[in-house]
C-alpha positions as CSV (number, residue, x, y, z in Angstrom):
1,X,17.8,-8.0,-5.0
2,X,16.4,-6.4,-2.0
3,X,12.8,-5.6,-2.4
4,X,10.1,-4.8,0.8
5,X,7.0,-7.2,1.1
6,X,4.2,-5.2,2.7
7,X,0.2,-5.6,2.9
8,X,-2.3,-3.1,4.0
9,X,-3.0,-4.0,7.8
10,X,-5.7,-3.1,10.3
11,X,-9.0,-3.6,8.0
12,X,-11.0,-4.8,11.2
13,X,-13.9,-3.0,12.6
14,X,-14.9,-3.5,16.6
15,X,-15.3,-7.0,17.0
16,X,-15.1,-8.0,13.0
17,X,-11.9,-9.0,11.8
18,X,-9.7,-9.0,8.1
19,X,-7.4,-10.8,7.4
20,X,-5.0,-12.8,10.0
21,X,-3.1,-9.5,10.7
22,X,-0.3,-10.8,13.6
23,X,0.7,-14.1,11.6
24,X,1.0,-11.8,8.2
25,X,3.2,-9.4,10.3
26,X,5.8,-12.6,11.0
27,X,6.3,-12.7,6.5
28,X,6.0,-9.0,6.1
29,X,8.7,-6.3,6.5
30,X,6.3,-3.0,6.0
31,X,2.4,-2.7,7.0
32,X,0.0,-0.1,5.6
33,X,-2.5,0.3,8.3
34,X,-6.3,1.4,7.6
35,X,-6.8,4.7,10.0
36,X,-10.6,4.6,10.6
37,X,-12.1,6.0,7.8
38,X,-12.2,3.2,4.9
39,X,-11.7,0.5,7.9
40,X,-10.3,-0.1,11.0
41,X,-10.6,1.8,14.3
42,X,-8.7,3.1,17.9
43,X,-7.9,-0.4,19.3
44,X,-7.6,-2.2,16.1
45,X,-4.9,0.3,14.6
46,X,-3.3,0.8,18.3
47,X,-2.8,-3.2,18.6
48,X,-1.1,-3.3,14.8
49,X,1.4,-1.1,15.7
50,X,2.4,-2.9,19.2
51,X,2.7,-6.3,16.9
52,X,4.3,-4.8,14.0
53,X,6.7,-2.8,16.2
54,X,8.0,-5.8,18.3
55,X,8.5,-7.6,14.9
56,X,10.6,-4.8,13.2
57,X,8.1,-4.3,10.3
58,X,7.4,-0.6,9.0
59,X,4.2,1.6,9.9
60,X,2.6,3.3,7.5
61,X,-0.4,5.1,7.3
62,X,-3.1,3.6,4.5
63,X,-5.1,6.6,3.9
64,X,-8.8,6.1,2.0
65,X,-12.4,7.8,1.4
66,X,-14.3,8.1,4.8
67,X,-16.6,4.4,3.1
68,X,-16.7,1.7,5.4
69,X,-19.8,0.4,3.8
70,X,-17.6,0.3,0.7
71,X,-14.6,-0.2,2.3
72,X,-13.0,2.7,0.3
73,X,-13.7,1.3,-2.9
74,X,-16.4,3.8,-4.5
75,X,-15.2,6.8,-5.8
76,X,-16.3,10.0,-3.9
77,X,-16.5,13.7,-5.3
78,X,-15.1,15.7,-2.3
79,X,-13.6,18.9,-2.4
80,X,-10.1,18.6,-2.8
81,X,-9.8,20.9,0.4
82,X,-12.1,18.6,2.4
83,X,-10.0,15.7,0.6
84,X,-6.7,17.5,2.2
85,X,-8.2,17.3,5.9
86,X,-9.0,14.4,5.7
87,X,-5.3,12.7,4.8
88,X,-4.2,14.9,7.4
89,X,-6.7,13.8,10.0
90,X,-5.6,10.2,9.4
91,X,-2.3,10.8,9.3
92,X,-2.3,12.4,12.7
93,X,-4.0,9.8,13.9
94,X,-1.8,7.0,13.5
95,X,1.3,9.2,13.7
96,X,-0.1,9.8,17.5
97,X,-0.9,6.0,17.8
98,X,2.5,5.0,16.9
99,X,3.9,7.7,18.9
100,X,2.3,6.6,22.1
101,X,3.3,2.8,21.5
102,X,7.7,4.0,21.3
103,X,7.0,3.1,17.0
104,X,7.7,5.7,14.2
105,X,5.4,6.2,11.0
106,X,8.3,5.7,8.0
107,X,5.5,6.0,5.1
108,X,1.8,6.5,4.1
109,X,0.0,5.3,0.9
110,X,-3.5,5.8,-0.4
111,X,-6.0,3.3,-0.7
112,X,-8.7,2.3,-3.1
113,X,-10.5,4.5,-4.8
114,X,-8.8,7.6,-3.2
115,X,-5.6,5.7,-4.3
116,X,-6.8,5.2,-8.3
117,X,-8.0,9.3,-8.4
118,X,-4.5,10.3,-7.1
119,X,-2.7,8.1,-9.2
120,X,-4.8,9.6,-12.7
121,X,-5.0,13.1,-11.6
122,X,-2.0,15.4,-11.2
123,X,-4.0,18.2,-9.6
124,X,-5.4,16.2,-7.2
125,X,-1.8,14.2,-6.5
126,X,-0.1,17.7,-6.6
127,X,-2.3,18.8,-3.6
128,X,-2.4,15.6,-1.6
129,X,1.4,15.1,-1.7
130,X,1.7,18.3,-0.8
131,X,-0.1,18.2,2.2
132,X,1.9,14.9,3.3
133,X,5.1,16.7,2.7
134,X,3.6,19.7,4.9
135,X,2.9,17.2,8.0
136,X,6.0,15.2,7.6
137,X,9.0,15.9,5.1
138,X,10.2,12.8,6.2
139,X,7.4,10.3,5.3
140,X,8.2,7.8,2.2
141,X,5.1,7.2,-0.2
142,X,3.9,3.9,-1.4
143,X,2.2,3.5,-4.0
144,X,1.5,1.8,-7.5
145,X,3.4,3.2,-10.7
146,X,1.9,6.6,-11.4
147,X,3.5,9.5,-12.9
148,X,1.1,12.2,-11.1
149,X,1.9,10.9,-7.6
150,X,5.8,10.2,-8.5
151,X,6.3,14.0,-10.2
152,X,3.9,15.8,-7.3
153,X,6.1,13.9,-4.7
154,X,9.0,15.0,-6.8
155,X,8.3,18.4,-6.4
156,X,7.8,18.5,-2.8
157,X,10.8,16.3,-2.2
158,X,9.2,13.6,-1.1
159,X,10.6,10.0,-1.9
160,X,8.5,7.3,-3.2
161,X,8.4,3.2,-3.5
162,X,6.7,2.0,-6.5
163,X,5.2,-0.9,-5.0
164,X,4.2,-4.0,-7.3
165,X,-0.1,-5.0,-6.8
166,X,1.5,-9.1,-7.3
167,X,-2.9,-9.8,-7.7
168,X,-4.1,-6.7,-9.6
169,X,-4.4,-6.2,-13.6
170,X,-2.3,-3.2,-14.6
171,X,-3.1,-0.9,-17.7
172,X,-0.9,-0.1,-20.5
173,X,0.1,2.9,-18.8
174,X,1.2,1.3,-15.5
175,X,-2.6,2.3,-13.9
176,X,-4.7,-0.5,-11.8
177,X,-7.5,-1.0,-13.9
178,X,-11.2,-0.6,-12.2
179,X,-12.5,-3.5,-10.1
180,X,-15.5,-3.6,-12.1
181,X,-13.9,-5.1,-15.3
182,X,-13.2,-8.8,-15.4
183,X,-10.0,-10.6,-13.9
184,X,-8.9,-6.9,-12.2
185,X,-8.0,-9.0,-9.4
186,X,-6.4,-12.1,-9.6
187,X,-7.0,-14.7,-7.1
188,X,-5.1,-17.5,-8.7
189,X,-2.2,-17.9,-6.6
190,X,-0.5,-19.9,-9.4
191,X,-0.7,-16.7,-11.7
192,X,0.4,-14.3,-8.6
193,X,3.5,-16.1,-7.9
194,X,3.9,-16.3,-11.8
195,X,3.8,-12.4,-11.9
196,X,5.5,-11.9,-9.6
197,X,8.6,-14.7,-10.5
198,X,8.5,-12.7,-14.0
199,X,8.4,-9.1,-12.5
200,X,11.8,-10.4,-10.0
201,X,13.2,-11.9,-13.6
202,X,12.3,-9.0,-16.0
203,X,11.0,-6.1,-14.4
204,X,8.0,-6.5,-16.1
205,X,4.5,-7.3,-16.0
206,X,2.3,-8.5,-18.8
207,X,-0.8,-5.3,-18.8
208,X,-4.6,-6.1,-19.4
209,X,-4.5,-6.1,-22.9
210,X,-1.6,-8.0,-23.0
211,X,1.8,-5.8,-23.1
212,X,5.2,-6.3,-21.7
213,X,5.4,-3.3,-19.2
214,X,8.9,-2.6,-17.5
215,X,8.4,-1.6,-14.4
216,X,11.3,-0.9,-11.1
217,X,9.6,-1.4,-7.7
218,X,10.9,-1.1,-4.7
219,X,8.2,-3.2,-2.9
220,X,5.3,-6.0,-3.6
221,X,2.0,-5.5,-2.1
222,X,-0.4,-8.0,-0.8
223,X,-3.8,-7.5,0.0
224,X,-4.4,-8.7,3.3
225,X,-8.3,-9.1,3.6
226,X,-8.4,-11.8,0.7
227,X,-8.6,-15.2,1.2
228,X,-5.6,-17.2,1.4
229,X,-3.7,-14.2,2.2
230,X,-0.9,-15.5,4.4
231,X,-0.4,-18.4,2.4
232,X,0.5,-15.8,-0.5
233,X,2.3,-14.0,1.4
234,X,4.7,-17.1,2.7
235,X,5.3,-18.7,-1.0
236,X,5.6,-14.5,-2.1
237,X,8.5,-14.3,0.3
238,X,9.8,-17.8,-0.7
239,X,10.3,-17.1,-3.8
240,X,12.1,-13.9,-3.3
241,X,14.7,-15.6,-1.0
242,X,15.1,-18.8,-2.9
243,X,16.1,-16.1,-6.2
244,X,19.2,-14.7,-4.2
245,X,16.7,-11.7,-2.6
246,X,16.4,-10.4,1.0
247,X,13.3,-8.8,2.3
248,X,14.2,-5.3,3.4
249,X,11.3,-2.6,4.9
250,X,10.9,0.2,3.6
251,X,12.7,2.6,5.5
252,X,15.8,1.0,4.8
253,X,15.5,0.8,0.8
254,X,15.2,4.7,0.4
255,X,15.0,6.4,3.9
């Protein structure tokens, strides 16, 4: 099975760091990096390029909420029209980024709670895609499963990579449940590589309330600001190649 391991990348502000971003990039083969408005900044997203582009690892754009202080995690009302320049403001900015450093932007994916609106609203999804397929036909989404974001990206030919959340509760309608309710995120790495051993297996994950849900990604996220991140990320890829699996980016799965 060929599957792409990726992590959201570039969560740093000035001299503040997340997450050990270069030694993640040496397990990884795609990075979704923050671009300034839910974290990161200039040098932080420039220098994540230059390291994931000398390793071979896909850049993508990891779109959010303009919440540092919340790190893109509190919902927001903004206009959807405000919403739209926004994506495309961060967009252009690592597209130009990765342009200056001789890299290529292969995908974008939204994060947090920008991410959870898009994936439960189809108006909302409907004009976001759009406006991704209006600055780049070419880009692949990532993103969890999510029928509003797969059909809007459908209808703007846009391809997408369900990605697998290996440490977030899923709902019984393939939705990542809110961070406010109990075990949402799992930081036992026993039960992370569990799921994600049974999701390789089965295709399947067991929901919050305790369903079998089939499920066909095409990549496994990691979040790279929690603790014992590259660890995770090392047995996540172990696993994968001791099963028969290669670790493929993005690009090459669907592009």
């Amino acid at each position: 099975m060929d599957i792409d391991l990726n992590a959201d990348l570039a969560e740093g502000f000035g001299p503040w760091r997340m997450g050990d971003d270069a030694a993640l990039l040496d397990v990884l083969s795609s990075a979704n990096l923050a671009c300034g408005f839910h974290a990161g900044d200039p040098p932080i997203m420039l220098r994540t390029i230059e390291q994931a582009r000398a390793r071979g690892v896909d850049i993508g754009a990891h779109v959010g909420f303009p919440d540092r202080q919340g790190f893109g995690r509190r919902f927001m009302q903004i206009d959807p029209s405000e919403l739209t320049a926004m994506v495309i403001y961060q967009l252009g900015a690592l597209e130009g980024m990765a342009r200056w450093a001789g890299a290529r932007m292969s995908h974008m994916s939204f994060h947090g709670a920008l991410g959870n609106m898009v994936a439960a609203d189809h108006a909302l999804a409907a004009t976001l895609v759009r406006a991704v397929a209006q600055f780049n036909p070419q880009l692949l989404i990532i993103s969890s499963s999510s029928r509003a974001i797969e059909s809007a990206a459908a209808d703007c030919g846009l391809q997408v990579a369900i990605t697998f959340l290996a440490d977030r509760a899923y709902d019984d309608e393939g939705l990542l449940v809110p961070r406010s309710l109990p075990n949402s995120v799992i930081h036992d790495q026993h039960h992370v590589i569990a799921r994600v051993r049974r999701m390789l297996e089965r295709q399947e994950v067991v929901t919050y309330s305790g369903k079998p849900l089939k499920m066909q990604p095409r990549s496994i996220l990691l979040h790279g600001d929690t603790p014992g991140a590259l660890e995770l990320a090392k047995t996540v890829r172990w696993e994968i190649e001791a099963g028969g699996g290669r670790i493929v980016p993005v690009s090459r799965l669907l592009g």
